[in-house]
N, C-alpha and C positions, 0 to 999 in steps of 0.2 A: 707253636708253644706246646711243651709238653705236659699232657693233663694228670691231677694227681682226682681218681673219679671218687666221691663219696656214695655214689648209687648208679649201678647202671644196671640195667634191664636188660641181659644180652638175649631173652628169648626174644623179647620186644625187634630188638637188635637185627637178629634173625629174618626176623618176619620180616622187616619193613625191606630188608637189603635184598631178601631173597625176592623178593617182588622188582626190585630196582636193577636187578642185574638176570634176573632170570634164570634164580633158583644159585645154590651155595656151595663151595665147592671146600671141602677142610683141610686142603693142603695143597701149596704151590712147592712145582721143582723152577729154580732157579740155576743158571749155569755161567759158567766165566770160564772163559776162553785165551790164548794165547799162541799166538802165532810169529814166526820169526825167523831171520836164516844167518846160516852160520857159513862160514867161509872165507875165501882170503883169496889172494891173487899168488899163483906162482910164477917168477920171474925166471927167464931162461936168457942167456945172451952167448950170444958167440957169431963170431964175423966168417962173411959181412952182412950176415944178416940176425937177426934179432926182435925178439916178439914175447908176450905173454901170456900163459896159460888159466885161467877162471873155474873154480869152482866154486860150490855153494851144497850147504845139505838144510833140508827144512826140519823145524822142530813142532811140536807143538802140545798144547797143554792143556786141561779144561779140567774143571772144577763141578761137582756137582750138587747140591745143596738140597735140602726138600725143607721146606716154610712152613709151619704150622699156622695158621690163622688162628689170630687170639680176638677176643672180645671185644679188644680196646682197639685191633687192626682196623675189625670190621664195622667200628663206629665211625672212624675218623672214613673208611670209605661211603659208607651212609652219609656223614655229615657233607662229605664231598661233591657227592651225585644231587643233597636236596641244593645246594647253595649253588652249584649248575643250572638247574633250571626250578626253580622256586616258584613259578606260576604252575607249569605244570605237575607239582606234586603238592602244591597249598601251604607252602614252609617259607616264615618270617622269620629273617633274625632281626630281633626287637631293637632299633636304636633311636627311634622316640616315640615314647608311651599314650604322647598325648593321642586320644582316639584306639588307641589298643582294644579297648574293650569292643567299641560297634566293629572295627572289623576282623578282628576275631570269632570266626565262624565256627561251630561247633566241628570238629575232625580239622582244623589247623594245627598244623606242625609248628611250636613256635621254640627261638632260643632265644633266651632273656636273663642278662646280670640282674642278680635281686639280692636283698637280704633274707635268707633263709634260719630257720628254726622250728624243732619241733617242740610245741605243745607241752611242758611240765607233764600235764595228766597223760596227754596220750602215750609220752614216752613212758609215764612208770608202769601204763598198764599192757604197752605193747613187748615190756619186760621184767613180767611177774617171776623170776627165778632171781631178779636182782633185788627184788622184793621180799622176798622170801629172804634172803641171804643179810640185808638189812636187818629186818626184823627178830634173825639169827643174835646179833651183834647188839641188839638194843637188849635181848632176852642175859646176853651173855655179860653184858656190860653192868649191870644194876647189881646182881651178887657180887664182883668185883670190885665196884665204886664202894658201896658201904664196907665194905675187908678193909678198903684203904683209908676208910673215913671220906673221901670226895661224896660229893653232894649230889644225889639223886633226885631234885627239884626239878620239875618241868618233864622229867618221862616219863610217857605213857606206862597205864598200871596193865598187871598181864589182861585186863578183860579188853583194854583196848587194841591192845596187842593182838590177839584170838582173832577180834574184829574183824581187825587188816590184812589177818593170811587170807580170811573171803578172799580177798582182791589177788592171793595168790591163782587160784584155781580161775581166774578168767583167762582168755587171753582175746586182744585188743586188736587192731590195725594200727599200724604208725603212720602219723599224719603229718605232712609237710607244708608250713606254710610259708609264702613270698612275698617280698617288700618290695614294691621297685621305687615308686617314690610318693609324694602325699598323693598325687591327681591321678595316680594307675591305678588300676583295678588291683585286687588283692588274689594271688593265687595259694592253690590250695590243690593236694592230694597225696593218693596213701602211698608208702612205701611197702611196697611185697618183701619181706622180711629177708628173703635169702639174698637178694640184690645187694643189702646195706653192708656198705666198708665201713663206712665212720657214719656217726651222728650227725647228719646236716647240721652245721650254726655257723653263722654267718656271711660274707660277702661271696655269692658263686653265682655259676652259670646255671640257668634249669634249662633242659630241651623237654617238651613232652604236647602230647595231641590234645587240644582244648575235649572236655567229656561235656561238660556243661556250661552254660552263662546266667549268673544269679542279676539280676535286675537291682536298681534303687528298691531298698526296702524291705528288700528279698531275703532270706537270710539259712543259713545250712547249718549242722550239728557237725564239729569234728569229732565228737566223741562218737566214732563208731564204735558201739557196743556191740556183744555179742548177740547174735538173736534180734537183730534192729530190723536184717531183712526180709524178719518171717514180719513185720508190721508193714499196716498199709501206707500209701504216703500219704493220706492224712493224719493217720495216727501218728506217725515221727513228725511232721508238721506241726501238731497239736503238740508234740511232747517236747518239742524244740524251746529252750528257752531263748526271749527275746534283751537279755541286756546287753544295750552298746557296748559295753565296757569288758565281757566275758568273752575273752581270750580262745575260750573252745567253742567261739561262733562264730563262722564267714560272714560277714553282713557283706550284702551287695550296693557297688556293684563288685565284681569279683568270676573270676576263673577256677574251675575244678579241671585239673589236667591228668592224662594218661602219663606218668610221669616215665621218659623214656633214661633219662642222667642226668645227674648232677656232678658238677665239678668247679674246680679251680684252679 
């Protein structure tokens, strides 16, 4: 099947395959050939004897090609080499959940269908220039609506406005989180910005190396803010809020992954 990738890691990529084939090479020559012979029989006759003469001449042909190796070549041979031997490189492709969690060891390799989506907050913060450009548009909108007489109820007044370009001048991690189904652990991790094709949402594939295992009870912030990792971890501990119900919190049990692709 051919994948259409919403994130792929190809330095990640890189690394894992250049360990698995012993080291990387960025172009294959490929070659095609043809060989074949040409000739006919000549017929001689005259009495009383009579016989025929043979010949033949060789041709031949070759083609020569030089293959760039692409990103997407050297995943599918990565994917190739773990699903070869999957004990000795620590790689599960996921096809029942139930127990996922305890044997998922921290540096497992796993691929797993889930339901995928990023975070409302973490996306608008991990793209404050679409924010800005918003905000553009609500500033531009309100002298125009009152010109036309349309009603400018419900938008923010300019101090809220002001406010919210704060939020321009940060910038965030994009966070991706995973459904697989009610009884699986919940996965979770950042997307390195330059990797992202499309916005993760909805049904795909994740491959990526477990980083962490969050316990019953346990619970992680996806609001990576900036400056989180000059704090200790119990100060982000402490600062972590605990409601069930808050969308920008991993409760465990649950998986933090090295996310190497996403696709569908």
């Amino acid at each position: 099947m051919l994948r259409r990738f919403l994130y792929l890691n190809d330095t990640s990529v890189d690394s894992y395959l250049g360990v698995l084939e012993g080291g990387l090479s960025d172009e294959r020559t490929r070659r095609t050939g043809e060989r074949g012979v040409r000739g006919g029989d000549a017929g001689l006759s005259f009495s009383p004897v009579s016989g025929k003469v043979s010949g033949h001449r060789e041709r031949s042909e070759e083609d020569e090609r030089v293959v760039r190796d692409t990103p997407e070549l050297r995943f599918d041979r990565l994917m190739v080499a773990l699903e070869a031997e999957p004990d000795r490189w620590a790689y599960e492709h996921v096809l029942e959940s139930d127990g996922l969690f305890e044997r998922s060891a921290v540096g497992t390799l796993i691929s797993v269908d889930c339901e995928v989506e990023v975070p409302q907050m973490s996306l608008l913060l991990a793209q404050p220039e679409q924010l800005g450009e918003m905000l553009d548009m609500v500033e531009l909108f309100g002298p125009m609506a009152s010109a036309f007489g349309a009603s400018t109820a419900g938008m923010p007044d300019p101090e809220k406005i002001k406010a919210a370009r704060g939020f321009t001048k940060m910038k965030a991690d994009m966070i991706m989180v995973g459904d697989i189904d009610e009884s699986a652990p919940r996965l979770a991790g950042k997307l390195e910005r330059q990797y992202v094709r499309d916005i993760p949402d909805g049904e795909a594939t994740v491959v990526g190396k477990v980083a962490r295992r969050w316990k019953q009870g346990e619970h992680y912030s996806l609001m990576a803010l900036p400056g989180a990792a000059l704090m200790s971890r119990a100060q982000r501990r402490k600062a972590q809020p605990v409601d069930p119900d808050d969308e920008n919190v991993l409760h465990g049990p649950a998986l933090t992954l090295d996310i190497l692709a996403i696709f569908r």
